[in-house]
Structure formats: C-alpha cells, structure tokens
PLY file of the C-alpha trace (Angstrom):
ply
format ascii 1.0
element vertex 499
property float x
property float y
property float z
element edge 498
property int vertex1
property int vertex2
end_header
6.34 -28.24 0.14
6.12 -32.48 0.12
2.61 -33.77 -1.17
1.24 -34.87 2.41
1.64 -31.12 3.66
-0.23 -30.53 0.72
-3.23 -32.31 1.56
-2.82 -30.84 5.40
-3.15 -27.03 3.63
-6.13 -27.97 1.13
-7.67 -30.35 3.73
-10.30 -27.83 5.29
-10.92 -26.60 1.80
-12.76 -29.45 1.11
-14.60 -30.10 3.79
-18.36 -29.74 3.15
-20.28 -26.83 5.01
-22.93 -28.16 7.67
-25.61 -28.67 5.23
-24.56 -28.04 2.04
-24.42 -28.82 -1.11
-22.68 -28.64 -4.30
-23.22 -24.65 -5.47
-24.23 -24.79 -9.62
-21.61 -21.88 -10.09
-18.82 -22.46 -12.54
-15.48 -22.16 -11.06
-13.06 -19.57 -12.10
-9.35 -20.46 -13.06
-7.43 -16.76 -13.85
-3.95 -17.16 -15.19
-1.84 -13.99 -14.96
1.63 -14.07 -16.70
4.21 -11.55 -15.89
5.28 -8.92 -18.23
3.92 -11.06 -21.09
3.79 -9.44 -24.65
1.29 -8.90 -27.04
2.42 -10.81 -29.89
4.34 -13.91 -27.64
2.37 -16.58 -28.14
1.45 -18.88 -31.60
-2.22 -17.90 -31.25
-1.52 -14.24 -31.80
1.32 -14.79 -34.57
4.38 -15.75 -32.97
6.70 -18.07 -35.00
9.49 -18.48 -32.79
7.95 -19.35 -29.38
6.29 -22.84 -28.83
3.39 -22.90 -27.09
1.19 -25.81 -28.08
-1.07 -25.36 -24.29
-1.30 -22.04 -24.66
-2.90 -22.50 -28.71
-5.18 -25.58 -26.97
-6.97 -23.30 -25.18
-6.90 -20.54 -27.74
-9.21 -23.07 -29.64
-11.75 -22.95 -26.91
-11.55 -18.93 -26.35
-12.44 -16.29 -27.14
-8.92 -14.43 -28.34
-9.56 -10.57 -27.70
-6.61 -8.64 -29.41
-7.32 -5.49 -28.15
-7.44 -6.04 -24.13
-5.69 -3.67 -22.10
-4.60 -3.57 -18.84
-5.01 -0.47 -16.31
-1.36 0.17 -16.34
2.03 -0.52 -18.18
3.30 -1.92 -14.79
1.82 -5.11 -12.93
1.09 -4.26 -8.90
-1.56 -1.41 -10.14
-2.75 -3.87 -12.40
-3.44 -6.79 -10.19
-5.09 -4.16 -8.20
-7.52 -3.67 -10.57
-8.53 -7.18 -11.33
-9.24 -8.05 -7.78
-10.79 -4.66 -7.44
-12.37 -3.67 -10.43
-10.86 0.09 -9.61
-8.37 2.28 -11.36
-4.66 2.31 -9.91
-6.04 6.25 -10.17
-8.19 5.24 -7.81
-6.84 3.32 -5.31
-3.57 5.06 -5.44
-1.22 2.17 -6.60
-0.03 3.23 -9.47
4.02 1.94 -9.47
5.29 -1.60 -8.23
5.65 -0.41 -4.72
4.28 -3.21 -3.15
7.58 -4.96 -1.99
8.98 -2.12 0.14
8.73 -2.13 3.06
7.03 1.64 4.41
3.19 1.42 4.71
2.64 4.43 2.37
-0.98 4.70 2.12
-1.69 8.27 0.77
-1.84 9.60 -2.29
0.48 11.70 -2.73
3.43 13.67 -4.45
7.20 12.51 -4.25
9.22 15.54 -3.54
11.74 14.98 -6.52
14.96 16.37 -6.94
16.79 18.75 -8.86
17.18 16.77 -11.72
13.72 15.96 -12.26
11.70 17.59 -14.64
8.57 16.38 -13.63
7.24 15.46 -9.85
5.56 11.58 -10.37
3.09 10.29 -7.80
4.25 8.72 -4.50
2.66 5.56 -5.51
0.66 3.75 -2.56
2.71 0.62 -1.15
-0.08 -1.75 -0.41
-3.89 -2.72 -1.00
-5.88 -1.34 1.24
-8.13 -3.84 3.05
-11.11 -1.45 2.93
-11.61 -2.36 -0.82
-13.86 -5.48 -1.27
-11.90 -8.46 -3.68
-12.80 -10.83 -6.37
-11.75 -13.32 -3.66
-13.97 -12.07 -0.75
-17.40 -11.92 -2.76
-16.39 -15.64 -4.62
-15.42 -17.04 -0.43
-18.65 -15.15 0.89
-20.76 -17.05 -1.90
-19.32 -20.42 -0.55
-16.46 -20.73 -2.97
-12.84 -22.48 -2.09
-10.45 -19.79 -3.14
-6.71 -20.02 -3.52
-3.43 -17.94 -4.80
-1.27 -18.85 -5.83
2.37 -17.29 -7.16
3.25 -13.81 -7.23
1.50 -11.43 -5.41
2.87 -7.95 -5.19
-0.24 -6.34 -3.26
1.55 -5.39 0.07
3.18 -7.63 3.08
2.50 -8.02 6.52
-0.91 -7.77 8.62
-3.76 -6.90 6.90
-2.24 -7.22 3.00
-1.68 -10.68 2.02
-3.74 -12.73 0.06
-5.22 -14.50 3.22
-6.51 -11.10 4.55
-7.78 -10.23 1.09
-10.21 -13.72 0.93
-8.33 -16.43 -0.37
-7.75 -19.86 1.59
-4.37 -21.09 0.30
-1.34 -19.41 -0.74
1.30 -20.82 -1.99
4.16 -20.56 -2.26
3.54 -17.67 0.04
6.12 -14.47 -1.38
4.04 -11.31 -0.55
7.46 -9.33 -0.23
8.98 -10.85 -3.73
8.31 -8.66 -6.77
10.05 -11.27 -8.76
11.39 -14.52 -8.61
14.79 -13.46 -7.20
17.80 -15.57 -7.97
16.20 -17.24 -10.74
13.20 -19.62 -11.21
14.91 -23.13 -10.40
15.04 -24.47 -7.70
16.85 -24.49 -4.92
14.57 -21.21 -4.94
16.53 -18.30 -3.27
13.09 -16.24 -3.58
10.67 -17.99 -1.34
11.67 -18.19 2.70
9.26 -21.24 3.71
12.09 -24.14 4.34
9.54 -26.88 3.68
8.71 -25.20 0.00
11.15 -27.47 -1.75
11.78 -28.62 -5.34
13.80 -30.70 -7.57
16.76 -29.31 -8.37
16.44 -27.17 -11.25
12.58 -27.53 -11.08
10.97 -24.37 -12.61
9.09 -22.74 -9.98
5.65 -22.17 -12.37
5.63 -26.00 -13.18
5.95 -27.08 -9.59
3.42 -24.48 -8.97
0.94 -26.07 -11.14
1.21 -29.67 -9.44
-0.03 -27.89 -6.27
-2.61 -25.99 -7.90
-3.57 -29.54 -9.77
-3.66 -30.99 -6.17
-6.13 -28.06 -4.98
-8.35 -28.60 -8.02
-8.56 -32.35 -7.03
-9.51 -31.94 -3.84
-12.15 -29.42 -4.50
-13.56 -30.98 -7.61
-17.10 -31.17 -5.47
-17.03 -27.82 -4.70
-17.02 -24.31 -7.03
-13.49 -22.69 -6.52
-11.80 -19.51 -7.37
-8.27 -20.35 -8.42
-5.68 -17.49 -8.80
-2.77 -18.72 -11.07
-0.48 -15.57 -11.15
2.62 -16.84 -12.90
6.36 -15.44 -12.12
6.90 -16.51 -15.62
8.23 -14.41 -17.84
9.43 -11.79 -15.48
13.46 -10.84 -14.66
15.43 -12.40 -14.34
16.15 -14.06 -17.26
17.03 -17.53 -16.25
16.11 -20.98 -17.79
16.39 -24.19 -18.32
19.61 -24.73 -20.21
18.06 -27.65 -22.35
15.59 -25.29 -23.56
17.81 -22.34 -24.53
19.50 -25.13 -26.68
16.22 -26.12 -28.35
15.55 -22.62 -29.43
18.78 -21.17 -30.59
18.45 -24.20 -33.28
15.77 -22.42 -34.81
16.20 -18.49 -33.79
16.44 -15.94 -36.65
19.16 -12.92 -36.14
16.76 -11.24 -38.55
13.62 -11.84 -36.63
12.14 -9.47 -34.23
11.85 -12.13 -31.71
14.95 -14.25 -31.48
16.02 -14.37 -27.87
16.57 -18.46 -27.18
16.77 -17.65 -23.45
13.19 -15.78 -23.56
11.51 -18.25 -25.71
12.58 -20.96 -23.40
11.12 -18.88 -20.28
7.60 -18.83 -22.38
7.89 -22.76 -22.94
8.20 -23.26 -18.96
5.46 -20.74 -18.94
3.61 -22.79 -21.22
4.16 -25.72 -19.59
2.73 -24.88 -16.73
-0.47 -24.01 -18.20
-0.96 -27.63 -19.49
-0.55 -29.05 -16.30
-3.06 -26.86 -15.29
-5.42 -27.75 -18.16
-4.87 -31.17 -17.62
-5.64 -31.36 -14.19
-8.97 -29.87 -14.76
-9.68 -32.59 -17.16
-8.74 -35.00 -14.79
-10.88 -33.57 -12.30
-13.73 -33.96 -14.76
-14.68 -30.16 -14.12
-13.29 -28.10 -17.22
-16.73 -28.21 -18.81
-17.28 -26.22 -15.88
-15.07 -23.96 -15.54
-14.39 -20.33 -16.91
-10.89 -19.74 -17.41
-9.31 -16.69 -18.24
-5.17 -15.94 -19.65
-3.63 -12.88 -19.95
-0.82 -10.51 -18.85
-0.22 -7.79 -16.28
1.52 -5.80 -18.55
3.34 -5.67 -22.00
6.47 -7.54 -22.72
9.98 -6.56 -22.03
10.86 -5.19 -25.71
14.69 -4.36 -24.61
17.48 -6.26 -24.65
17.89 -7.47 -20.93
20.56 -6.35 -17.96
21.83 -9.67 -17.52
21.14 -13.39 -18.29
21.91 -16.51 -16.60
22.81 -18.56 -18.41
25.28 -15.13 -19.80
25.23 -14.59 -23.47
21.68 -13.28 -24.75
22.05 -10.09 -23.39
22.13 -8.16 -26.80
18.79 -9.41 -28.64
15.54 -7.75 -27.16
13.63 -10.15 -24.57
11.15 -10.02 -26.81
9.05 -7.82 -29.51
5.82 -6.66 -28.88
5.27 -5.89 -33.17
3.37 -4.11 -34.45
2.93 -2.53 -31.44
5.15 0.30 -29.90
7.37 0.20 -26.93
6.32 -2.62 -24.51
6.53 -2.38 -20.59
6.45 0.74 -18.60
5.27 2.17 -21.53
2.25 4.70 -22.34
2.25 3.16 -25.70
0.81 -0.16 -27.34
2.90 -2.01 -26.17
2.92 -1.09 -22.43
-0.41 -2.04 -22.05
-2.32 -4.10 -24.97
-1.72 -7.29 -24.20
-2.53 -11.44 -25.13
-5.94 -12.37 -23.36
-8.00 -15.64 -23.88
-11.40 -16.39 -22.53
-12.71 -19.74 -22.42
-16.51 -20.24 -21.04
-17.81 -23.40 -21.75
-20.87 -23.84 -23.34
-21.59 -19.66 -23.42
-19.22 -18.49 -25.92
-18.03 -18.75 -29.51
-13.93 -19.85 -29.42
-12.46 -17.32 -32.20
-11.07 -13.45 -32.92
-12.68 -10.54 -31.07
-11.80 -6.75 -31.44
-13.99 -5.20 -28.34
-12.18 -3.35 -25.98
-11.98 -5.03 -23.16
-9.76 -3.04 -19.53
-8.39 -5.36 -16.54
-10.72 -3.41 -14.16
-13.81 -5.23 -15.73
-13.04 -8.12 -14.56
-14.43 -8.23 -11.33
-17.97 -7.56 -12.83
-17.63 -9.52 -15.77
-16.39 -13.00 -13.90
-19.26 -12.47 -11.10
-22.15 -12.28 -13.83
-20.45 -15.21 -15.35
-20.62 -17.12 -12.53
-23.73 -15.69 -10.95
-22.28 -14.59 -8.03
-23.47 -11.38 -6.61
-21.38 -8.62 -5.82
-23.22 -7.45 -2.39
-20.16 -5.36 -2.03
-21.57 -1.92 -1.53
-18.51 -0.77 -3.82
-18.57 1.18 -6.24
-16.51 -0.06 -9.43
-15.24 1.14 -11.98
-15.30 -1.94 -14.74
-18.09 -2.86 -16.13
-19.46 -6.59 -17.39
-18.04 -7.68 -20.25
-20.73 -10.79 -20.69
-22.67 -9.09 -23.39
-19.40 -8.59 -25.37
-17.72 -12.08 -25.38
-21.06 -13.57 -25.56
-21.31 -11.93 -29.16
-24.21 -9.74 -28.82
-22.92 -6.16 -28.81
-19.60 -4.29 -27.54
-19.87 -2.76 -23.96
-17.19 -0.41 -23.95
-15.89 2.25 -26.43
-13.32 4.08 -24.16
-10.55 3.00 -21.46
-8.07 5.04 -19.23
-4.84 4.50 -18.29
-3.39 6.61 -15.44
0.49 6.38 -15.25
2.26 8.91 -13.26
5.97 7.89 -13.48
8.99 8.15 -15.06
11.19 11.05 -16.76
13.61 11.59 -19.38
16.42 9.16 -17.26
13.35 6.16 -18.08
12.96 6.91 -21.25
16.35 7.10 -22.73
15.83 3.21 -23.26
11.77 2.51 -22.90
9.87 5.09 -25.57
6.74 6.65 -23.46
8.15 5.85 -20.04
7.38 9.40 -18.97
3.74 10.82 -16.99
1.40 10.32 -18.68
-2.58 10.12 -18.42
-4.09 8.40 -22.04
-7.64 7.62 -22.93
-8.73 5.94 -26.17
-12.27 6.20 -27.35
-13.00 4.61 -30.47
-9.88 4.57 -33.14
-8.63 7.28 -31.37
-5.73 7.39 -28.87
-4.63 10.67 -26.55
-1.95 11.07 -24.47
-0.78 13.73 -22.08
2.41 13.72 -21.05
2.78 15.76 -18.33
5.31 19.02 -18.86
7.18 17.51 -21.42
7.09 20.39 -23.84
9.91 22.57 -24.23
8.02 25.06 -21.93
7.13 22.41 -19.83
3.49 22.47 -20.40
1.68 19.50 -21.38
2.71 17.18 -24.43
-0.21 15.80 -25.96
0.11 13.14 -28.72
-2.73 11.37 -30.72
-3.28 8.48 -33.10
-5.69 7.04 -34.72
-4.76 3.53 -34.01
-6.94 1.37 -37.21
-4.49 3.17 -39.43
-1.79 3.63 -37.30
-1.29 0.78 -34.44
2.47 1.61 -34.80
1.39 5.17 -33.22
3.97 6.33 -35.56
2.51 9.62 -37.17
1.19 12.44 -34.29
-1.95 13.88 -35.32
-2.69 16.46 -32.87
-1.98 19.26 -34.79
-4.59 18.29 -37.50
-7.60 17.39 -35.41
-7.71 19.67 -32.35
-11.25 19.23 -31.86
-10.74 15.72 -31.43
-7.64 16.74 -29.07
-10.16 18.85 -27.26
-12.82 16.46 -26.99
-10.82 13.62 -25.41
-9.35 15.74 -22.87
-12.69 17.22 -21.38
-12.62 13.01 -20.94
-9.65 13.13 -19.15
-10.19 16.00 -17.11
-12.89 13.93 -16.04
-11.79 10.98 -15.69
-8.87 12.14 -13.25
-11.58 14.28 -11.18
-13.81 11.13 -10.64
-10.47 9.11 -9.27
-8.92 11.93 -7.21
-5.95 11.22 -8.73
-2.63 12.31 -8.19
-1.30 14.82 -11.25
2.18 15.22 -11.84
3.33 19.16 -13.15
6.70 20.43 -13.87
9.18 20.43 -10.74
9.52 23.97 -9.85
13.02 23.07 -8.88
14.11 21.55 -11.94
17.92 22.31 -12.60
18.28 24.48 -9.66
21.38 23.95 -7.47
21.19 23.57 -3.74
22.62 25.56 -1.30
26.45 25.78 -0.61
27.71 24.27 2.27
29.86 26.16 4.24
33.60 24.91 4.77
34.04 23.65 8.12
0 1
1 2
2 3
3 4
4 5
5 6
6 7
7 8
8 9
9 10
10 11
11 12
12 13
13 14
14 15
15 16
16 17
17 18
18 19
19 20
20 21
21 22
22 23
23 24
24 25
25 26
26 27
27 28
28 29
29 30
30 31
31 32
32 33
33 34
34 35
35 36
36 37
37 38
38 39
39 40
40 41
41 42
42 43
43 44
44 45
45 46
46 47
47 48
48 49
49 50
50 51
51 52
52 53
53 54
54 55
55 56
56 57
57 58
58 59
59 60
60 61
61 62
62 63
63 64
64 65
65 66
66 67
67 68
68 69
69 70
70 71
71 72
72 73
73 74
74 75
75 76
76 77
77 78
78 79
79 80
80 81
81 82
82 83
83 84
84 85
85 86
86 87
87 88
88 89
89 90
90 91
91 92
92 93
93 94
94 95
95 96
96 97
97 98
98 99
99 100
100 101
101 102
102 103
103 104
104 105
105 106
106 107
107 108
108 109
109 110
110 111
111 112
112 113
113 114
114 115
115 116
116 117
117 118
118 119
119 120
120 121
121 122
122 123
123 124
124 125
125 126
126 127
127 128
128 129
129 130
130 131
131 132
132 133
133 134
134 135
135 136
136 137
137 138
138 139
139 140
140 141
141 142
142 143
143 144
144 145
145 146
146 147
147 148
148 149
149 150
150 151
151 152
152 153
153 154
154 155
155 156
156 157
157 158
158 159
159 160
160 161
161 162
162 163
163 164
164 165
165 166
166 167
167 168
168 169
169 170
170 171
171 172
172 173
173 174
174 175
175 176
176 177
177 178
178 179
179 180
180 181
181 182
182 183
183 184
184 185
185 186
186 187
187 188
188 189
189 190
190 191
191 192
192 193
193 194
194 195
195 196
196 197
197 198
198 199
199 200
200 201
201 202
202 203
203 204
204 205
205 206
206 207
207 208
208 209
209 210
210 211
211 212
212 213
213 214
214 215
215 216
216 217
217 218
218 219
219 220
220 221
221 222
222 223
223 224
224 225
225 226
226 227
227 228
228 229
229 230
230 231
231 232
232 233
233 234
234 235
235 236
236 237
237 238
238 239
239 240
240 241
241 242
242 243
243 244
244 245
245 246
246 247
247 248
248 249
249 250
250 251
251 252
252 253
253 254
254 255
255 256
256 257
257 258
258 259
259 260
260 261
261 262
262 263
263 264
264 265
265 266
266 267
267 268
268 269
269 270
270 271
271 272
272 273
273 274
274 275
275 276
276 277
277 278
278 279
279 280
280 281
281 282
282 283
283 284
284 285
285 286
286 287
287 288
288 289
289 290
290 291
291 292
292 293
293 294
294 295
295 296
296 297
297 298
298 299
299 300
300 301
301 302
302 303
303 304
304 305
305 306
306 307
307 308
308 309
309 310
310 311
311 312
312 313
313 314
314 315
315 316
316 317
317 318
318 319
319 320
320 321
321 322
322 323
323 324
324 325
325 326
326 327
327 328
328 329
329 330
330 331
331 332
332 333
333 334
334 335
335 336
336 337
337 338
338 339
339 340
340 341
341 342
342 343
343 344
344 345
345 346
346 347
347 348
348 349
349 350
350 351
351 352
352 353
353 354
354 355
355 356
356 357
357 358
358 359
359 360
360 361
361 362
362 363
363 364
364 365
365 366
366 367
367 368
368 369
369 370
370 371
371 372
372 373
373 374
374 375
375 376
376 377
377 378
378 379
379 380
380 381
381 382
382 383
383 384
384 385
385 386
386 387
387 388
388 389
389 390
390 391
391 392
392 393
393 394
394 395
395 396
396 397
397 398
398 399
399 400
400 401
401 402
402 403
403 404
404 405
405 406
406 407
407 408
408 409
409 410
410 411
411 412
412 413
413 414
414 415
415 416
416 417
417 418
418 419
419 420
420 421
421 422
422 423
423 424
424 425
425 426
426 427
427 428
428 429
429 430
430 431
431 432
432 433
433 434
434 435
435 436
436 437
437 438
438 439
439 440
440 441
441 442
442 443
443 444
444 445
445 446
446 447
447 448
448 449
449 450
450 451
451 452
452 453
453 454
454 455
455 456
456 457
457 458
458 459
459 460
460 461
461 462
462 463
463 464
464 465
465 466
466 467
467 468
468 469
469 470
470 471
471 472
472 473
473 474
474 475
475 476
476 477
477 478
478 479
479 480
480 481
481 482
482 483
483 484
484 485
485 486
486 487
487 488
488 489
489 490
490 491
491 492
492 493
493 494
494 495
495 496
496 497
497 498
C-alpha cells in the first residue's frame, strides 16, 4: 500500500462530524504481540534480547508481572479483550478462526480411537451479536482502526470492519500467521497494492501506516488496535540481526536463540515508530497505551527456521515460569503487560492480578466512555488497581479444553484442562487424566512455588475442595463445553469385509 492510498483509506477518518468538536477522551493505543513470553523483554529481566522502545515505555508504565490472559492460545484471547467475555463463554476456545466452516456451536468433537479425552469443538468465528471495544469507542465518536493480525473469523459479518473499526490494514482475516515469513515480498497478505521494500519486516511497515493514521487523526480521540504478527512462526528474520545476536548469545543461557532475539528487535522496532509518531503528533500526553501478549512464549525449540540453523535452542524461555504456549501452566498464560496512562498513574512494579477479559471495562472507565452495551461482561475495571488504591481482583479462570497426551509429549500441560487461581493458590483439573481416567487435579501455591514444581493436592484437600466448588461454578455460569474421557478410547473399529 503506496502513501497516497494511504491518505485515500484514512481520509474520511478525519473528517469532522457536522458540528462537532474535539471529544476530551484520551485515545487508546493497544499493542498485542504474538506468542510473546513472560520474561522476553529487558524490563522484566531479559539479558539477551534488546529492546530499548519496549524499556522507554516501561519507564512510563505501570509493569504488572502477574497479568494473565484468558487462554494459553491467542484467537480466544483476542476474543476476550474486544469482548470482555471468557473463550468459555463465547465458545472460542482454540485458534479456529482461519478455517474455513462457520462452526458456531458449542460443542463436542467426536474424537477418535486414540483419544483419551473428547476436547471442545472450538467455535470458528466471533459472533457479531457480542458488542466490541471497537463498537462502544466508534459509537462514542472515536476513529478506530486495526491493524495486523486478526484471527476472529473471515468473510461477512466477522472482520474487523463488521466488528467497529474503520481501517484495516493490511487486511488478513484468514491468516493465523504471517505465512512465508515476515519480509516482504509478503506471501501472507492477498491485496496486490499492499507492497513493501524488499525484505521490509511486515510489523515495521505496519507501524508507518499506523503513524500515518495517528497523524491524520491527531484532532480527533482514536482507538488504535496494534496487534503485532511479531513473534509468531515462522521463525524468519532479518539476517543482519541474527548476526548481531549470535555475537553475544550464551549456549548456557536459557534464552540464546539469535534468530528469536532478532524477531523481538523487529518487534521492538516497531513499537518505537509507534511511540514516536505519537510524539510527533503531539498527543502521547494523551493517550493510554497498553503492551502485552496473547499468550506465553514459544519455550521449544522450533520446527524449522529460515534462515536454517537455530532449530535446536528453545525459541525462547519463559523462566521461572513453567511450560510456555498452549500450556495450562505459567507459562501458557502469565505474560509481559505495560500500562502507560498519562498523568493517572505511578510508572513502576505491580503484583495485582490483572485477566485479558478486563480490559474492555477497564479502558472504557479510563477513557470515560460508556459501555451502553446492554452486555453482560465478565471483566471487571481494573482503574482502582493501576491507579494504586486497592487490588480489584483476587481470582481468574482459564478455560482450556484441548489437547491430549500426542500435545503434550513436547509442551508440559497441553492437555484439558479448567484452572482457577485465587490468591497464592493455583488448581487445575485436567480432565480424565488419571490412570482411571477421572479427573487429575494439581495445585500450587505459586509465592513459594512459581515453578509449580511440587503438587500439593494431597496435603490441602480442603483447599482442593474449596477451589473447585469455584470451578464448578465458574463453568456453570459460561455454559461451557466439558471434556470427559472418550468412551471409545483404544477400541478398534469394525472389520471390513474383503471384497
């Protein structure tokens, strides 16, 4: 996309309703990264990646460190930050959202023989019936725009101009990924007149047209979705920057993959042009900007690279943590998250738990927007919490119905699984994974054990008790779909008769 097509997209953004005026409401920048881990970035201890952008706006943030996301995998996540509902809830629980079939009920898959458990059929898009983050800011007068990944559905009715938002660009509803790598000429994106540099990273060009759209709507409050491809499969980058980091990676260190680290400093570049474009706009004093992850990082050694070569070392480590991605442990779903508010909040360390489902509360009281949805929600406003007065929330829920023992073989927890933490305290069920196939539960008490290496079920039923009554609950209130034990499990079909 050249710049004057640019300014024909944005061009009606920024044209002034009959009337009216510029609204007082902050604007909203929300950075997503892609499979990001907890401990990747400089401001929450890495010493291998580089991300001087990313630690400039640490030091206007607040820097929660225990933020979790609704699920271990991203589309039921983004779900539930334009939503403020549980995957549970709205029935996306896996990324589905590429596939073509419009499955829309919640459901079991049928399994096979060689499936111990039956996992949800997850949903394949977002239904339109659910009000968005971007429909309440565009009803309020906002200029709203999306732009990179999506992963909420394709086709009429589920893209992210039927879910409120202006402008998006690059326009890839059907990509879960950046597919054939993130330089351009981009094999991923099927608009002939989006067009790059060759070699261009896709997130950094995608930041000079989000820089354009806060230009042109510098007079106006906006809602600006910045949901990153970065650091997603496949692992591809710039070749000058896989140089710069084997120089200084450790074979000792837990995070030593050149080839990842120089997919975070694209990331991270990115993110400063981003920055500095709303400092040239003269509107960052005004706006709220928020950084985090879908999910927890990729803390296995990857399928392939390109360049070849770092296929060995871990993408990444998610330390202390356990597991990372597509995992019901730490690591699947505690992820980095900064919050920068100017002029409301104290920049520094905060420990309140914080779930991706409150955001849609939390960034409308920010910005005084009401919700006038007529929705219920399930998150709840976080303002009282990063505004230092007192913590809002002392329990979260994760609902995540997939996997088996094929899954987990390589990723630690990727089996069905329902987890609530309240307090210290951490419970998971994993669904008929006992030797008898009932229910595995497992719980830690995370202040002395963030590892989740020691099981302490055994010696604290009551507490095992107690936070499944919670559970039982919680999956009553969002009708969600339970997986049991496969009544078929190891069974062999039928015969077929010789011809």
């Amino acid at each position: 996309m050249n710049r004057s097509l640019s300014a024909l997209m944005f061009a009606a953004l920024v044209t002034p309703l009959a009337g009216a005026e510029r609204t007082p409401q902050p604007n909203v920048v929300f950075i997503l990264a892609d499979d990001l881990g907890w401990a990747d970035l400089a401001p929450y201890g890495s010493t291998f990646h580089d991300t001087p952008n990313l630690s400039r706006l640490a030091e206007r943030s607040v820097r929660l460190t225990q933020y979790y996301t609704a699920s271990p995998l991203c589309s039921p996540t983004r779900s539930s930050i334009l939503t403020g509902l549980y995957p549970a809830r709205t029935g996306i629980t896996s990324p589905a959202c590429h596939l073509p079939a419009v499955q829309l009920e919640k459901r079991l898959a049928p399994g096979n023989p060689n499936q111990a458990v039956l996992n949800a059929n997850s949903l394949t898009r977002l239904k339109g019936e659910y009000v968005t983050l971007a429909e309440v800011f565009k009803q309020a007068g906002y200029a709203t725009a999306h732009f990179g990944k999506w992963h909420l559905g394709h086709g009429a009715g589920y893209e992210p101009k039927d879910q409120g938002f202006d402008v998006d660009v690059p326009h890839t509803p059907r990509a879960p990924g950046p597919g054939g790598g993130y330089l351009a000429p981009w094999k991923f994106i099927a608009d002939p007149q989006v067009k790059g540099e060759p070699g261009e990273h896709i997130d950094e060009w995608m930041a000079g047209q989000a820089a354009e759209f806060i230009q042109q709507n510098q007079d106006r409050s906006f809602y600006l979705n910045f949901w990153l491809y970065s650091v997603h499969s496949p692992w591809n980058a710039k070749q000058d920057l896989i140089e710069q980091f084997e120089k200084t990676a450790d074979a000792n260190a837990p995070q030593r993959n050149p080839l990842y680290a120089a997919m975070i400093k694209s990331m991270d570049n990115a993110v400063g042009k981003l920055l500095d474009a709303l400092d040239a706009a003269s509107v960052a004093e005004n706006t709220i900007i928020v950084f985090t992850s879908d999910n927890g990082g990729w803390a296995y050694p990857p399928r392939a690279t390109d360049p070849p070569g770092y296929e060995t070392s871990p993408a990444t480590s998610n330390a202390p943590l356990r597991s990372g991605k597509a995992s019901n442990y730490e690591g699947g779903t505690r992820t980095p998250c900064l919050v920068a508010w100017p002029g409301q909040t104290k920049p520094g360390e905060s420990d309140f738990l914080f779930s991706s489902v409150d955001w849609f509360p939390t960034l409308l009281a920010m910005t005084g927007v009401p919700a006038n949805t007529g929705q219920a929600i399930d998150g709840v406003s976080q303002v009282p919490a990063l505004l230092g007065e007192k913590p809002v929330r002392d329990t979260v829920y994760v609902h995540f119905p997939h996997g088996g023992a094929a899954q987990e073989m390589n990723i630690p927890g990727f089996w069905p699984a329902t987890w609530v933490r309240q307090g210290d305290w951490k419970l998971i069920r994993f669904y008929a994974k006992n030797d008898d196939r009932t229910d595995r539960f497992e719980l830690y008490n995370l202040k002395t054990d963030i590892g989740e290496t020691t099981n302490l079920a055994a010696d604290h039923p009551a507490v095992v008790k107690e936070l499944t009554t919670r559970l039982d609950a919680f999956l009553q209130d969002t009708e969600a779909v339970i997986p049991r034990a496969n009544p078929n499990f190891g069974k062999k079909g039928p015969k077929r008769k010789n011809p």
